[in-house]
N, C-alpha and C positions, 0 to 999 in steps of 0.2 A: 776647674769647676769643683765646689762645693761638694763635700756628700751629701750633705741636707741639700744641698738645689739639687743636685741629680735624685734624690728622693722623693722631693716634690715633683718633677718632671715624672718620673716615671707612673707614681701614682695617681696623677690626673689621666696620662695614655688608660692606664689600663679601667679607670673611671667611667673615661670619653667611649671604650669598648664596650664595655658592661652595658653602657646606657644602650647605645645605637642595637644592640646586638637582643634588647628584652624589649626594646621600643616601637613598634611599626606606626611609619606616618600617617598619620590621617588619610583616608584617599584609596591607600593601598590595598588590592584585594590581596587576601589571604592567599596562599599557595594551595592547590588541590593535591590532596594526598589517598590514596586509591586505599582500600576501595570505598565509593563515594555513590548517594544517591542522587540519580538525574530524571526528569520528569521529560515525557513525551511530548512535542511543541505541534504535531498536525495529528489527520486520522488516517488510520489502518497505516502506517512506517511497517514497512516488511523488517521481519527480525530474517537475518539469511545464518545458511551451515557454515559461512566463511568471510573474511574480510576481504568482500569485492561484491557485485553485484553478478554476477557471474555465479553466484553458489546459489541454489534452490532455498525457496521460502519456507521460513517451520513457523509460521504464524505471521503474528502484527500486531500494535501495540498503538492506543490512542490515547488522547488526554483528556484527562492530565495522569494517565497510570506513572505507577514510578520503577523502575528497574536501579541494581544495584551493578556498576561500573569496577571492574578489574583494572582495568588497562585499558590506554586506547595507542594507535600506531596507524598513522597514512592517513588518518582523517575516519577513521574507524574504533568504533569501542566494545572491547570484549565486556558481555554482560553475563550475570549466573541468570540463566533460563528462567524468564516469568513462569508464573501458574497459568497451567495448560500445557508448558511444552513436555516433551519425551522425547526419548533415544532406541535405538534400536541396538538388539543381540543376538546373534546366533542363537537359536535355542539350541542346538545340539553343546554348545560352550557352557547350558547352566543347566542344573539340576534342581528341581521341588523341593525345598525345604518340607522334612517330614513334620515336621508341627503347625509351622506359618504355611499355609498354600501362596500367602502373597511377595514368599521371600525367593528368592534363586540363587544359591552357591552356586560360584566361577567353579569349573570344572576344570579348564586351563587358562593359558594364557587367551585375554578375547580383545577382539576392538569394540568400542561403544562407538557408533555413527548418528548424526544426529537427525530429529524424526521429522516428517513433512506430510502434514495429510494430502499433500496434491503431487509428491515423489513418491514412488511406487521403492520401497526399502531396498529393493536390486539393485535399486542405482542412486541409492543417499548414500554416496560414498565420500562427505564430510566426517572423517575420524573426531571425534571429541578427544580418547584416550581410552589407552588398555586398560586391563584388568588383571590380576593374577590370578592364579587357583585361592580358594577359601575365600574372597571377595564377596559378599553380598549383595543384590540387588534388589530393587522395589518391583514387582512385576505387575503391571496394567490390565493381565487378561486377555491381550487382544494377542495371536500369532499370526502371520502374514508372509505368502510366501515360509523362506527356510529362516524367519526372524521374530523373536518376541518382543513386543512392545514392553521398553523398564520406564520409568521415573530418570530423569538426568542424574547420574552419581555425580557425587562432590568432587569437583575437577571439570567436569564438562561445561563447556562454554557456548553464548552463541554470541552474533554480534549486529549491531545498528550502527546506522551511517550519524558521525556524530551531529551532523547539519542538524539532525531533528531530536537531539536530545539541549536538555537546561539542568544544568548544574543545581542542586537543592542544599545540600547540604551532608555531612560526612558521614555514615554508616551508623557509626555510635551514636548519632542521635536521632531520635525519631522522627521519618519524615515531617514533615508540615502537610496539616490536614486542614486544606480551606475548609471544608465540610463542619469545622468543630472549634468550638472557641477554645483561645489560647488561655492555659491556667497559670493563675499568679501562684508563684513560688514567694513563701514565706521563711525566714528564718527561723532556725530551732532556737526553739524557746526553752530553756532547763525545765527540768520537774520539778513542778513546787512542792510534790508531796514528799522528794527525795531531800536530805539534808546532807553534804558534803563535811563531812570531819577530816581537818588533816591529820595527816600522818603523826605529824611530828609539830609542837609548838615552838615556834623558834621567837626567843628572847632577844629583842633588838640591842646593841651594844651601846651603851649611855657614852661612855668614850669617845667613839670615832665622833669624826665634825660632818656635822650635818651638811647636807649637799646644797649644794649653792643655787642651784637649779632645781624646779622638781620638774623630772621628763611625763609629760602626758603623753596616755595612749593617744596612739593616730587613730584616726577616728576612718571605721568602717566603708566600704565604697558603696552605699547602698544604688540597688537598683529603683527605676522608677516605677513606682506599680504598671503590671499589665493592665490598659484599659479591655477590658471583657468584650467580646465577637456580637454584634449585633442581632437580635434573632432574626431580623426580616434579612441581613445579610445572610445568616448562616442558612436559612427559607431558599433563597435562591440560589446562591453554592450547590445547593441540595437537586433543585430545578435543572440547573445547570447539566449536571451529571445526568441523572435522569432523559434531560431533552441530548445530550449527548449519545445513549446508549440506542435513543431514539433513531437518531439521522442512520445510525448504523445499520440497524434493524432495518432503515429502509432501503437503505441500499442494496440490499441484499435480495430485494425483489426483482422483480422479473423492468424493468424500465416503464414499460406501461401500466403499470401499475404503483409507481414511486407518486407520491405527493408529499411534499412540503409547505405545504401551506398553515396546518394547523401548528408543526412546529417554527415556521416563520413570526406565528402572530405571538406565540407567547415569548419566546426570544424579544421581540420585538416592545413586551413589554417590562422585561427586566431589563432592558437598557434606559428604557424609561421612567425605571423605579429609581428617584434621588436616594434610598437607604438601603440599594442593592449592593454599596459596596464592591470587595475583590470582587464579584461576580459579575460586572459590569462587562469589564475586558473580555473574561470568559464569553460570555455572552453576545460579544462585538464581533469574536473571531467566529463560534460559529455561525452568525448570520451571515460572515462573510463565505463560507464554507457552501452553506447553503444557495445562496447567491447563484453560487459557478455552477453548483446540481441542476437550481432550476434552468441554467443557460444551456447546460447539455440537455438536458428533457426538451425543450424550447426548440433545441438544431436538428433534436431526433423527431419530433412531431412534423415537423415543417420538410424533414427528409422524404418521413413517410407519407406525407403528404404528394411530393414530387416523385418518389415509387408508385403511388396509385393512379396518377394523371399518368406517367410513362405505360401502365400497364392495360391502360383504358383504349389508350392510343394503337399500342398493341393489337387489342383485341379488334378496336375500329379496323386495323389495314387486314387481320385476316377475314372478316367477315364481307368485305369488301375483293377482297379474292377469292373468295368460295362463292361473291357474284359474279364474279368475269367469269370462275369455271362453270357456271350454271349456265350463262347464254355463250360458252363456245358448241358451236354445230359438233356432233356427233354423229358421222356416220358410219357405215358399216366398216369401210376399209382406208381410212383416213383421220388422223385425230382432228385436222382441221383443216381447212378450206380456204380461200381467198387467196390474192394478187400478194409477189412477195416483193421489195425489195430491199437492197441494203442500206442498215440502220447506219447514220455518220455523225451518232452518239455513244452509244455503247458497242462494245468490244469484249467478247468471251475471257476467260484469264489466261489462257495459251496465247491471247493474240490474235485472234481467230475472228474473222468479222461477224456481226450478228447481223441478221435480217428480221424484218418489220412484217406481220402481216395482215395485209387490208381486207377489214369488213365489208360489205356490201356502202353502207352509209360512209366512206372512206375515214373509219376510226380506226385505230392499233386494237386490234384483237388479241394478240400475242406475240414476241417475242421469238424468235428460232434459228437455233445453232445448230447445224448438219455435222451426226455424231456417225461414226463408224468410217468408209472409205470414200463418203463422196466426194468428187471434184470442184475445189471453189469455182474454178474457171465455167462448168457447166451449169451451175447452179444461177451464177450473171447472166449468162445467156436466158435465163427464164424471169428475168427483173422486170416489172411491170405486167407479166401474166398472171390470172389464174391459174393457180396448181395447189394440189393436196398434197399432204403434210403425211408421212408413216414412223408413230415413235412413240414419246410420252411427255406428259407434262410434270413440270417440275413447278415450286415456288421458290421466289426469294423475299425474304425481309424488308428488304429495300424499295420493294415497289408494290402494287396492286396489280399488274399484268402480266398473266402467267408467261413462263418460260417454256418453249416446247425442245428438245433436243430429238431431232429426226435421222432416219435412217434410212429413209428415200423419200425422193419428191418426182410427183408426175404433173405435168402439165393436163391442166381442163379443159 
C-alpha cells in the first residue's frame, strides 16, 4: 500500500470521528447532566429525610413548582431543599454570633438532621451531614425540645420519588416560566459611535498571484425570531397558578366544609378559551384533580348520611327497651313475675340455656339466665308455672327484650 493511500485512509477514519462524535441525530434526547432543574407533575408530592418512603415528611411540593436535582439512585432524586424547608441542631453544638443574632458558630463537631413540622426533632433522626467547629449557620428563631431550628447548609439534602418529577432543563439556565413571555435574543450589533483603527496597516504584496478562488465567509446560523407569549395565554398561566394555590387552600379545610365548585367553573372555562394556550393542559389536569375531590366529598356525604340512619335506628331500639322496662311488674320482692319456660332459641355465652318469661296476655316479657348456684335440673321442674324472678336486669343491643340474670326463683 501506498503512503499517500494509507494517508487518505486514515484521514477520512479520523474525519468520519470528528463528525459522529460533534453530531447528535436528529431524534435524540440529549443526556442529563446533574444538577438539573425538574418540575413537580401532581399536588402536595411528599419531599421525605430519606430515599424510601419509610423516612418522615419535611414538606410537599405542587405544580408546577420547580426544584433543583443532585442525583438520583433506585427511582429517587436527591434535591437541594425548596423554600420553606429547615434542619435541625443541637443548640448546645452552637453559639450566638455576638454581632449577627441570626448567625451560630459550630462549637464542635455537630450533625444537621433534617426538619419536619409533623416529626417531633427527638426522632428526625435523618442525618443531612456534620458540621465542624467555626462553621456557620442560619438560625430560624424557633428552639424545640434540646434543638434549634437553622436554614439547610450547603450540602444538605432532601429527596422525591422521581415518578412525580419532569425534567425542565439544566441549572445554568433559567427555568422556563409559562407565566411570562419568552424574549427574543438579538445579535450585537457594533457601536456605530465607536470607530476601530487598526494596529498596523498592512500593504498587500503586488507579486504574489492572486488567488484562484476568493473563499467567502460562511454565513451565520441565525435563529428564528421568538414569536412573543400571548397575553390572554400568559392571563391564564396566571389563573392557572392562582386557581392552583386555590384547590390547596381548600383542602386544608375541615371536609365539610371543602367546596369546588366555584374553582370547577372557571377552570372549566380556560379549557374552553381557544387562545388559552400552554394553560390549557394545565387547566385539564387540575379539573381532573378536582374531579376525584369532589368524588371523595360525594362518598363522605353519602357515608355520613348512612352513620345518621344507623344512629337513628340506634336510638329507636333503646327507646323501645326503656318501654319494655317501663311495663315489667315491679314488685316488692321479685324483679319479675310470670310462667317460665325454656327458650329453644337463644343460649347464654357459657352455653347455658335461657328461659322465656310469659306475661299474663302469653307475650315474652323478658328473657332469664339463672346467675349464681342454682340447679338447671330444678329450675325444669318449674317449666310452665308461675314463679318470680330475684336479680336484675340487664340490656342487650341486639334486641328490644330485657335480659334478667336471676339468683333465685320461687314458684306462685
Amino acid at each position: 500500500m501506498s503512503s499517500k493511500k494509507f494517508f487518505l485512509i486514515t484521514a477520512f477514519i479520523m474525519l468520519t470521528t470528528l463528525c459522529f462524535a460533534e453530531v447528535t441525530p436528529t431524534g435524540t434526547a440529549p443526556q442529563r447532566k446533574f444538577p438539573y432543574n425538574a418540575q413537580a407533575t401532581g399536588m402536595r408530592i411528599n419531599i421525605r429525610a430519606g430515599a424510601n418512603t419509610s423516612f418522615y415528611d419535611c414538606g410537599s411540593i405542587n405544580k408546577p413548582d420547580i426544584v433543583i436535582v443532585i442525583a438520583e439512585k433506585n427511582g429517587w432524586a436527591t434535591i437541594v431543599p425548596p423554600k420553606g424547608s429547615f434542619s435541625w441542631i443541637k443548640t448546645e453544638s452552637i453559639k450566638v454570633d455576638s454581632v449577627n443574632k441570626n448567625i451560630g458558630i459550630v462549637t464542635e463537631t455537630a450533625s444537621v438532621y433534617a426538619g419536619s413540622e409533623i416529626t417531633n426533632p427527638l426522632y428526625s433522626g435523618a442525618e443531612q451531614l456534620k458540621l465542624n467547629p467555626g462553621d456557620q449557620v442560619t438560625l430560624l428563631g424557633e428552639t424545640r425540645n434540646i434543638y434549634s431550628k437553622i436554614a439547610p447548609p450547603t450540602g444538605a439534602y432532601l429527596y422525591v420519588n422521581t415518578r412525580f418529577l419532569q425534567y425542565t432543563g439544566p441549572v445554568n439556565k433559567k427555568p422556563f416560566d409559562p407565566t411570562k413571555p419568552e424574549q427574543k435574543t438579538e445579535d450585537a450589533k457594533p457601536d456605530a459611535d465607536k470607530t476601530v483603527t487598526p494596529d498596523k496597516t498592512v500593504t498587500p504584496d503586488k507579486t504574489a498571484a492572486p488567488d484562484k478562488e476568493t473563499v467567502k465567509p460562511e454565513p451565520k446560523d441565525e435563529k428564528p425570531p421568538v414569536k412573543p407569549q400571548d397575553p390572554q395565554e400568559t392571563k391564564r398561566l396566571l389563573q392557572c397558578r392562582d386557581l392552583g394555590d386555590k384547590i390547596v387552600a381548600e383542602l386544608k379545610k375541615p371536609v365539610s366544609l371543602q367546596n369546588f365548585k366555584t374553582i370547577r367553573t372557571r377552570l372549566q372555562e380556560i379549557v374552553k378559551d381557544p387562545k388559552a394556550g400552554k394553560a390549557t393542559p394545565y387547566a385539564q389536569y387540575q379539573l381532573e384533580m378536582v374531579a376525584r375531590f369532589d368524588l371523595a366529598l360525594d362518598a363522605g356525604k353519602e357515608l355520613q348520611k348512612q352513620q345518621q340512619k344507623l344512629d337513628k335506628l340506634r336510638n329507636d331500639i333503646k327507646k323501645k327497651l326503656a318501654q319494655q322496662k317501663s311495663r315489667l311488674p315491679q314488685p316488692g320482692k321479685f324483679i319479675i313475675t310470670g310462667k317460665i319456660r325454656p327458650s329453644q332459641i337463644y343460649t347464654a355465652k357459657n352455653g347455658q340455656a335461657r328461659y322465656l318469661i310469659i306475661d299474663k296476655v302469653g307475650k315474652i316479657a323478658a328473657y332469664a339466665i339463672p346467675a349464681g348456684n342454682l340447679n338447671p335440673s330444678d329450675i325444669n321442674k318449674l317449666a310452665g308455672d308461675k314463679v318470680g324472678l330475684v336479680g336484675k336486669i340487664e340490656t342487650e343491643q341486639t334486641s328490644t327484650i330485657p335480659l334478667i340474670k336471676f339468683t333465685a326463683i320461687e314458684k306462685l
